[in-house]
N, C-alpha and C positions, 0 to 999 in steps of 0.2 A: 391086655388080657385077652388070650382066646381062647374062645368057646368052642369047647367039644360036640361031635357030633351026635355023643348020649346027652350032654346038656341042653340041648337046644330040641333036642326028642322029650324030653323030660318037662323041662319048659314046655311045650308045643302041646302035649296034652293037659299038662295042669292046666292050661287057657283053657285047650276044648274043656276042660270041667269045670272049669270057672265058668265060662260062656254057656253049659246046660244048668247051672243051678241060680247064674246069674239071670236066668230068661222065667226058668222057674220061681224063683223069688219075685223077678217082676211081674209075674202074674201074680201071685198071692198077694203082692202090696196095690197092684192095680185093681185087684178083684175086693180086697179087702176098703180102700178109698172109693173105689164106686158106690161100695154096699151104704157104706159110711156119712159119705158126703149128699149125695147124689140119692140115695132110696131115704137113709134116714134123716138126711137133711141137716148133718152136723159142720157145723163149718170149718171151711179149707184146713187153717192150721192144727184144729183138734184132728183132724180125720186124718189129716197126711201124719201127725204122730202117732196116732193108733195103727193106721197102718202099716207104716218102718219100725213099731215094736213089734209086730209078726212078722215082718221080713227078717229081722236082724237074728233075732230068735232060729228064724229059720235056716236062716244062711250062715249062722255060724256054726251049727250041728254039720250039715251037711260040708262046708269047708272045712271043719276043721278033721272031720270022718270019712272023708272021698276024696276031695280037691287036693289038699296039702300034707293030708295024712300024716299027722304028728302027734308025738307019743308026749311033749311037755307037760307040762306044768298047766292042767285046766284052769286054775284061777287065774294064773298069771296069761294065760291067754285071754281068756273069757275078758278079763281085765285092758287089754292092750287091742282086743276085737273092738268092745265096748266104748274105747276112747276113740277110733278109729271108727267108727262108726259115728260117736257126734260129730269130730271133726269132717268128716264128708255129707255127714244130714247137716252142718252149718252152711257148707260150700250149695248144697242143694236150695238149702232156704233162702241163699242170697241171688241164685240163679233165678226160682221163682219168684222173689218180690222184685225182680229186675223186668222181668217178663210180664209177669200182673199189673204190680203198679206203675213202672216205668215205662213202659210199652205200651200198657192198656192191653194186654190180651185178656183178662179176664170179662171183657166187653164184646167178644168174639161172639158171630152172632151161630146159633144153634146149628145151621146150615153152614158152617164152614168147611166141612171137609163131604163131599159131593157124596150122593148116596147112602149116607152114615149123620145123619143127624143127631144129635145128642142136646141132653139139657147141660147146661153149666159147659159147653166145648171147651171154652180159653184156658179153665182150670184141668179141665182134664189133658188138655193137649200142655199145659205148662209143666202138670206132673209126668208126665213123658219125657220131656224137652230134661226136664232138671234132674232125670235119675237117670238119663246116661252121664251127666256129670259126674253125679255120683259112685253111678258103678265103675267108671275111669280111677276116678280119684283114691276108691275103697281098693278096687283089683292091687295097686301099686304099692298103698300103706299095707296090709293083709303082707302080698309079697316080699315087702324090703322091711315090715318091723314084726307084726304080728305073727308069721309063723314061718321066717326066712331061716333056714338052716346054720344050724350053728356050729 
């Protein structure tokens, strides 16, 4: 199969808008689990789910409305974002309890990253580590199930 030069221009910016809303989202899940975790003191798993229900929320208005731009079927997407999304928040969760527990990151001491001190570091730097997993994993299901051209 080859790829045309309008496909591949086509493709090439969906990424670049994938890649602004995908930076964007991680800010609101990172801003929203700081708040969460870290100011209010709620622990890892509650806070990292509080926070990927305003990401997902977020990211799928703006994907489905700028990125991929599709005219379907909103429940049946909303639907097919929504499954796609636990199955890439599972791939995340197993990344982070690989890294926490199995690793020991969540024992990282405050002064791990030079200049940038933080409380809780292991979790925050685990939550980094495991949502570009995610955003990998989510970019490619979105792509080839959720809103792939039909």
């Amino acid at each position: 199969m080859k790829i045309t030069r309008e496909e591949a221009r086509k493709t090439g910016i969906q990424l670049l808008k994938y890649g602004i809303i995908g930076v964007m989202n991680t800010v609101v899940t990172l801003v929203a689990f700081y708040l969460l975790n870290t100011l209010l003191e709620i622990p890892y798993g509650p806070s990292n789910v509080m926070a990927y229900v305003v990401g997902v929320v977020n990211s799928f208005l703006w994907n489905r409305n700028w990125v991929f731009k599709t005219k379907s079927s909103l429940r049946r997407e909303a639907l097919l974002f929504g499954c796609g999304f636990l199955l890439c928040w599972s791939l995340q969760g197993i990344v982070s309890l690989i890294l926490l527990e199995g690793l020991g990151w969540k024992h990282l001491p405050e002064d791990v990253i030079p200049f940038f001190p933080m409380q809780k570091a292991g979790q925050n730097i685990v939550m980094v580590v495991a949502m570009v997993s995610y955003t990998i994993a989510n970019y490619l299901y979105n792509r080839f199930v959720t809103f792939r051209e039909r």
